[in-house]
Structures are given as C-alpha cells and as structure tokens.
C-alpha positions in Angstrom: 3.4 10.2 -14.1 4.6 8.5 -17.8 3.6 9.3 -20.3 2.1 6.1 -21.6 0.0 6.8 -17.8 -1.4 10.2 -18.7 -3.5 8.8 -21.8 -4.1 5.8 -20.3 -6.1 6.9 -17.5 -8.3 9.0 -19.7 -8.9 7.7 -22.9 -12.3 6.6 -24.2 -14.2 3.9 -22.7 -16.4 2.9 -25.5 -14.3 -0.6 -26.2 -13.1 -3.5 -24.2 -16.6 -3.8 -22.0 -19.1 -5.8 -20.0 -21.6 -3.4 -19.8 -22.3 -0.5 -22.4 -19.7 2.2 -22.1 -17.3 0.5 -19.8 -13.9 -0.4 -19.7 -11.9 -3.4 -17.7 -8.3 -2.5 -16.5 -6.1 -4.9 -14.7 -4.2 -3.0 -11.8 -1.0 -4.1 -9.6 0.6 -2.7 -6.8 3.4 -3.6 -4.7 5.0 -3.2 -1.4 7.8 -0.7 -1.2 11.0 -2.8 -1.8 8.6 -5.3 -2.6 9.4 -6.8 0.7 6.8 -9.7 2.0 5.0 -7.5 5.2 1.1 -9.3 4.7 0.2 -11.8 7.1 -3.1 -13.2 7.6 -4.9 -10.3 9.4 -3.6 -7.8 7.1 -5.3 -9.7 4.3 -8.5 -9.6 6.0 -7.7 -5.7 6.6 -7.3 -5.2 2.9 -10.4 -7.1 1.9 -12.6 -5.4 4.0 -11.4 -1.9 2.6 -11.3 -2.8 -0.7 -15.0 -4.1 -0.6 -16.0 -0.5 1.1 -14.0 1.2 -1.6 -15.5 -0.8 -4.7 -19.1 -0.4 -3.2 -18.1 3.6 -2.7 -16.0 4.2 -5.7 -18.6 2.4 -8.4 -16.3 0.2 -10.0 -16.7 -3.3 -10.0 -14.3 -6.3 -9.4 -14.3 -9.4 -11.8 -11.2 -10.9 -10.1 -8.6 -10.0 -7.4 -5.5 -11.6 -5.6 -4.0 -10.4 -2.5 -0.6 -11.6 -1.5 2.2 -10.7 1.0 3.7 -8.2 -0.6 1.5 -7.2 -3.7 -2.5 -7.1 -5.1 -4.0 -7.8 -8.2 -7.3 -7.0 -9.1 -9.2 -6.9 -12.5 -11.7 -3.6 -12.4 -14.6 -2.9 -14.4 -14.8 1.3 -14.8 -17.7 2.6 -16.0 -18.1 5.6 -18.1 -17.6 8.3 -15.6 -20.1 11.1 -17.3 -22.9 8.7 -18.4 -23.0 6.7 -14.7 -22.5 10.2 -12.7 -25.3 11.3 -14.6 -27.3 8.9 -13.4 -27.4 9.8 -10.0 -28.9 12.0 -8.0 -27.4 14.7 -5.5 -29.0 12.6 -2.5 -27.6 9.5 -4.2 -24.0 11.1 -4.7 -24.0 12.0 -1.2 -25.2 9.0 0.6 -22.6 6.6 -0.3 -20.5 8.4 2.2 -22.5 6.7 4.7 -20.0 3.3 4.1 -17.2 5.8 5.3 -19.1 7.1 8.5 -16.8 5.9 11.0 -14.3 8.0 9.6 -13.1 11.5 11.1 -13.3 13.4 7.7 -16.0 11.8 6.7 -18.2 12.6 9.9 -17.1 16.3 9.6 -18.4 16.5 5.8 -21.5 14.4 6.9 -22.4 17.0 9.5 -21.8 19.7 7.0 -24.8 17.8 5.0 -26.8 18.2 8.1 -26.2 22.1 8.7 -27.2 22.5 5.0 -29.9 20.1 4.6 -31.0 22.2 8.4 -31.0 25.4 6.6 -32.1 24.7 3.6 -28.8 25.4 2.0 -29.3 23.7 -1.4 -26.2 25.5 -3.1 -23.9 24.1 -0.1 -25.9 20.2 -0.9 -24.8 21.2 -4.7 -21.3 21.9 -3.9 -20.8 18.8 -1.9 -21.8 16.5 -4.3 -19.5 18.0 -6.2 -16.6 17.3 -4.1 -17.9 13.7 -3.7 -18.9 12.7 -6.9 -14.8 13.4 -8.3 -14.2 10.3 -5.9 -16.7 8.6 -8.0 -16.2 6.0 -11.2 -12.3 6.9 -11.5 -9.8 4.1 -11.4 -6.5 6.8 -10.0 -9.0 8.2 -7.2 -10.0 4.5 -6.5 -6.7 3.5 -5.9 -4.9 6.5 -4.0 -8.0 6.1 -1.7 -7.6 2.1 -1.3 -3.7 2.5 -1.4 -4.1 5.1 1.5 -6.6 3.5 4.0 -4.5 0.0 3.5 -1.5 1.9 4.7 -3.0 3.7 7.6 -4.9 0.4 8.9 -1.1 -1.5 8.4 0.7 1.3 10.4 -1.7 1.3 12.8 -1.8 -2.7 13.6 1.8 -2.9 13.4 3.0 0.4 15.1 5.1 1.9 11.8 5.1 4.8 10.0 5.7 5.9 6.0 5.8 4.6 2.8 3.7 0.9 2.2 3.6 0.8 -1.3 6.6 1.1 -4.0 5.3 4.2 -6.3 2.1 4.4 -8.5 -0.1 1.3 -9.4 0.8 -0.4 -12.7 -2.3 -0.6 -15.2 -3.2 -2.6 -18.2 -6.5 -2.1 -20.5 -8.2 -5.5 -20.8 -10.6 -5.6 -24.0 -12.3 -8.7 -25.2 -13.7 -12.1 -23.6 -10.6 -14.1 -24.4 -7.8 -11.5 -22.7 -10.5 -10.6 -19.1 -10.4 -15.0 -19.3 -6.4 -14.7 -19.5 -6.0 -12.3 -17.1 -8.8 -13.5 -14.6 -7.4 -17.1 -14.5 -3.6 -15.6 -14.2 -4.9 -13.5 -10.7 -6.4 -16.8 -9.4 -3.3 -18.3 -10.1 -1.3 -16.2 -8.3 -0.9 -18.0 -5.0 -0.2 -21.1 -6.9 2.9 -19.8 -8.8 4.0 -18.6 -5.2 3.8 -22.0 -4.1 1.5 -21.1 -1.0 -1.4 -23.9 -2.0 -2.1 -27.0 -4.3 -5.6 -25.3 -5.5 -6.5 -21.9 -5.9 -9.9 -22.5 -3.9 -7.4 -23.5 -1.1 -6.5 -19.5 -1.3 -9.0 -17.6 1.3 -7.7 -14.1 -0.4 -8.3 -14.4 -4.4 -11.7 -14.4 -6.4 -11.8 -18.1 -7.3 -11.6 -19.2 -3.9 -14.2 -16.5 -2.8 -16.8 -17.7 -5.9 -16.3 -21.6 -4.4 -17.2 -20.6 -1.2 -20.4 -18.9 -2.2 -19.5 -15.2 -2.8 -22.1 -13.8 -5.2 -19.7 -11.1 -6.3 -16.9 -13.3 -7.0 -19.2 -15.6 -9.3 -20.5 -12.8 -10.8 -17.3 -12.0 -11.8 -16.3 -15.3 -13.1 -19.7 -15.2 -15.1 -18.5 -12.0 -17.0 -15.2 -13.6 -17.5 -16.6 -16.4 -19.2 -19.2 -15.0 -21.1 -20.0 -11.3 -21.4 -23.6 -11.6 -22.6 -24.1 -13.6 -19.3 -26.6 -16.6 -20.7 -24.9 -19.2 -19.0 -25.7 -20.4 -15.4 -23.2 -19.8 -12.6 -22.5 -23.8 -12.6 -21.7 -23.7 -16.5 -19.4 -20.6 -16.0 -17.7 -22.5 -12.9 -16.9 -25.6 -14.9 -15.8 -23.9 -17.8 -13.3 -21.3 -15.7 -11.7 -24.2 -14.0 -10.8 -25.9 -16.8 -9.4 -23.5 -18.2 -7.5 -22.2 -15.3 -6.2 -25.8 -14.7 -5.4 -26.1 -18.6 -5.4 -28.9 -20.6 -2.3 -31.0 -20.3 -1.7 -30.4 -16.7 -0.8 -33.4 -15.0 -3.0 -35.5 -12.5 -1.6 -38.2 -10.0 -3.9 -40.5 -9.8 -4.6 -42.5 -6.1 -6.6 -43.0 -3.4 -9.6 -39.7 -2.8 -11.9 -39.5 -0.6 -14.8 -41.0 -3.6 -12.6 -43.5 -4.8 -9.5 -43.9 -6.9 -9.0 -40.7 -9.5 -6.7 -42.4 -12.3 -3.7 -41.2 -13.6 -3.7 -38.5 -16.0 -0.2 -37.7 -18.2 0.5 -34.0 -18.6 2.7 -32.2 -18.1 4.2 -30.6 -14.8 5.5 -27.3 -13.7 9.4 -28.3 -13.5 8.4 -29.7 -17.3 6.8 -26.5 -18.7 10.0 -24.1 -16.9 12.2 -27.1 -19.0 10.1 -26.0 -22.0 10.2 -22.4 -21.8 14.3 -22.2 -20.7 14.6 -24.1 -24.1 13.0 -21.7 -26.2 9.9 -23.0 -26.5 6.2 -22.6 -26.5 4.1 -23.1 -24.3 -0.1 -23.0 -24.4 -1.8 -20.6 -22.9 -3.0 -22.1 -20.1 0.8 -23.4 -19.7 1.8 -19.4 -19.4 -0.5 -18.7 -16.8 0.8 -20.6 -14.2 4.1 -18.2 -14.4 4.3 -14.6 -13.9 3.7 -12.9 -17.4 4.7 -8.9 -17.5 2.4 -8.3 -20.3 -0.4 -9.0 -18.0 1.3 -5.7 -16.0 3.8 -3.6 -18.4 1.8 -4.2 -21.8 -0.6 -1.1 -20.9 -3.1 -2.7 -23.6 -4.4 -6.1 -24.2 -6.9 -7.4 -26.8 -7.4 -8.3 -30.4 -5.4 -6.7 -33.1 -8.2 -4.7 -34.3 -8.5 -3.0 -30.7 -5.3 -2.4 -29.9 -4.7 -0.8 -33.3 -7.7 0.8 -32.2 -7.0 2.3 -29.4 -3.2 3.2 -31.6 -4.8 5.3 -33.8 -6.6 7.4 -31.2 -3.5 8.1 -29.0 -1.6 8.4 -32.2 0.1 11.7 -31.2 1.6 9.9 -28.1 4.1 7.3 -30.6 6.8 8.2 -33.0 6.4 8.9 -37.0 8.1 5.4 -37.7 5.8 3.4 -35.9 2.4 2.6 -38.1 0.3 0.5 -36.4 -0.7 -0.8 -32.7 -0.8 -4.1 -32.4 2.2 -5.9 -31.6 2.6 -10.2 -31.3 3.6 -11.4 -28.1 6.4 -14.0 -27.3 6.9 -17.3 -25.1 3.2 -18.4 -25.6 0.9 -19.5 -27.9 -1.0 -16.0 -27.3 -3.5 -16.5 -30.2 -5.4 -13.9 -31.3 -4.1 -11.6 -28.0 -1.6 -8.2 -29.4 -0.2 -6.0 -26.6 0.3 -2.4 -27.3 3.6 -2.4 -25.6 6.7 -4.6 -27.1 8.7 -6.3 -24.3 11.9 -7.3 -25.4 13.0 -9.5 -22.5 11.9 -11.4 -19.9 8.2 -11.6 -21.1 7.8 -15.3 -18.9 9.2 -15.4 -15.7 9.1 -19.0 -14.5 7.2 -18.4 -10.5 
C-alpha cells in the first residue's frame, strides 16, 4: 500500500462531514487493463451488490457512476468507534441476514444458532466481533464489493482471475462546494464518454436514479447541495442541475415536445477542449464535463484551511521543506478548492 494510503485510510474523521463525526471520500476503481468488459446485466449485477454492501457495511452513498470498465462512487464513512458503539450485539449480528444466501454466511449464521441454542453468550460476543471489523470501514467495504462483483462477473461470463487493476484510488472530500464538484463530475461521467445527451438518460449513475424516484439518490443530491438539509428535494434538484449543466453551456433551440425552446449561446464541448489546449481557463462547471485527476490522485480536497488541516496532522508523513498543505490547482477556475497533492501534468484530460 503507499504511503500517502496508509494515513489516508485512518486518519481522523472529525472534518469534511454531513453528519457529526463523519467523513466523505470519493473512491475509483478500474478494470484490470482497464479494458471495457460491463455490459448491461453486469451493471445491474453491480448495483445490486453494491446496495447490499452499503446497507451491510454502514456507509452511505451521496453519488455513484458505473461504467464499462470503471466505478465511481462518493461514500459517506462514519466514525467507526462512535457508530459501532451504538449498536447492539443482536444489531451487529443481524445485518448478516442481507448476506444469507451466501455459503459463509449460512455456516456463521448457524453458528449463531448453536450458541444462541446453548446459551453460549461468549461465542454471541466473539462473533460480533468478527462482524462488526466488516462494519463502517471504507478498505473492508471495498475488498468485499470488489470481491462479490468479481465472482458474480466470472460466474455470468464463465472466466476466472483478476477483474480489477490493483487497489481502489481514494480522495477525502471536505466541504459543501468540493462533495457539489465531485457529485456533479460522477453524474457526468457517462456524458464525457459520449454514451448519452443527459445524465438522467444514464440508468447506472445517481442523478439518473434521483429523477426516477430513488429516495437514496435524492437524499444524496440533498446533502450535496446543502449539508444542513433545509431545503426541499425539488429546490435541491433544480439547484444540482444547473449546476451540473453549468452556466454557459450551449442550448439549440427547436422544435420540443411543449413548444419551441429558443436558442441559447454558450459554449460547446469542441469549444471548451479549444480553450483548455490553448492554455486557458475554464469555469468550473466547464472542468466537469472532462476527466479531472484531482478528483482521483489529489488524496485531499477542500478549503485551504482543511487541507492545511489535515497537513499538519500527518505532518510526519511530508518532507522538512515542505510548510504547509494546501496547494492551488491548475486548468480551472477552482475557487476556493486546494488539493493536498500537486499534479504537475495532465490535471484536465479533455473526455
């Protein structure tokens, strides 16, 4: 594992939250070779696990995208200690019932029935022990979701080994403005890969799922748009969209089913690639209709003040030269936003 990884996956959860104590990490993972092996079925496959997982695992998902050969998905992780504390040994143990129709899952659930047969409360003890290190943990969450993904594919397609190219890539997500970025940049993933005109078109990402009614996926849009969550699902809708379309995004105008939509100047994908080769900047909202690696090799996103932050407390992990976290990011108007990692190239990679 790096060593950027290592603290990562264990550092204190007490900044970048929606609820008290938790933390928001944007994960990617990729197909080995990254070669394009997801059809339709198989995105079906992976929703349905990854639902199981989430409702297992207690983390929560504001936004996800899953494409032919890669997943995103933007994870709320609560604080492990306070939320395992919160539950009982009954609790712990019952959400293996999601898993029941799996063989080591049946074997440890009849293990729970010897004990609870004989009264064994030290065996009850010891296996909520073994269940609740599955629990609130973003690496256990993935190795699991990772693993049951691969066995379904091999299974449906009648392959063996390796599905996915190494470990996950991670990014720490603080602040209402960067889980907005990064939310709208998932939901515009099969847009970049030129698979649909709209993201609601797109059956396997968040935005699409939140259109069609998904109480989940709004809830998850709601969170992105406000963390205090005082606005109505409607409000948080309209506001997402337009700022997932962006402002100065073309609109031909002609004939719609309610009418005629007028014409509305902008500016169009060839147009903001034209910009960007040339050196120049483009808004927010331009960025997020390319593929941006500080959304997956920055490690930390957020305001200066977090990211120097979260600096100081890993200080140990940097050299004696470097004095502060915080670092500006290029091709974009990024705002407020500092990444804890400085990319030097390639930070905008036209889709």
């Amino acid at each position: 594992m790096r060593k950027t990884r290592k603290f990562l996956l264990g550092l204190d959860r007490s900044e970048g939250r929606l609820a008290t104590g938790s933390q928001v990490v944007h994960v990617v993972s990729r197909t080995a070779g990254q070669e394009i092996l997801f059809e339709d079925q198989d995105k079906e496959t992976f929703h349905k696990i990854l639902f199981k997982q989430l409702k297992f695992s207690g983390l929560r998902v504001i936004a996800w995208c899953f494409m032919g050969n890669h997943f995103h998905l933007l994870l709320e992780i609560p604080d492990r200690e306070t939320a395992l504390a919160c539950l009982s040994e009954e609790d712990i143990i019952g959400r293996l019932s999601g898993f029941s129709e799996e063989l080591s899952t049946k074997l440890l659930l009849g293990e729970v029935a010897d004990c609870r047969r004989l009264g064994n409360a030290a065996g009850l003890t010891r296996i909520a022990e073994k269940v609740g290190k599955r629990l609130f943990d973003l690496s256990m969450f993935m190795k699991e979701l990772k693993l049951k993904m691969t066995l379904a594919f091999n299974f449906s397609h009648g392959r063996k080994g390796t599905l996915w190219e190494g470990r996950f890539k991670s990014l720490v997500v603080a602040g209402e403005e960067a889980v907005r970025a990064v939310a709208a940049y998932i939901d515009l993933n099969p847009i970049r890969a030129g698979l649909v005109e709209k993201p609601e078109e797109y059956r396997w990402c968040s935005y699409a799922a939140a259109v069609g009614g998904m109480r989940l996926a709004r809830s998850g849009i709601v969170s992105a748009i406000s963390y205090e969550k005082k606005i109505t699902w409607k409000q948080a809708l309209d506001r997402y969209r337009k700022f997932m379309y962006g402002i100065g995004q073309e609109v031909k105008g002609g004939a719609t089913p309610d009418g005629y939509e007028k014409s509305k100047g902008g500016f169009s994908q060839r147009e903001i690639e034209a910009v960007w080769a040339e050196g120049g900047k483009l808004t927010l909202a331009q960025v997020l209709r390319c593929r941006v690696r500080y959304f997956t090799d920055g490690v930390v996103l957020g305001s200066q003040a977090f990211v120097d932050e979260f600096f100081m407390r890993q200080r140990d992990f940097f050299g004696e030269r470097r004095t502060s976290g915080g670092r500006r990011m290029k091709g974009a108007q990024w705002g407020s936003l500092r990444v804890l990692r400085d990319l030097k190239e390639d930070v905008v990679v036209p889709a």
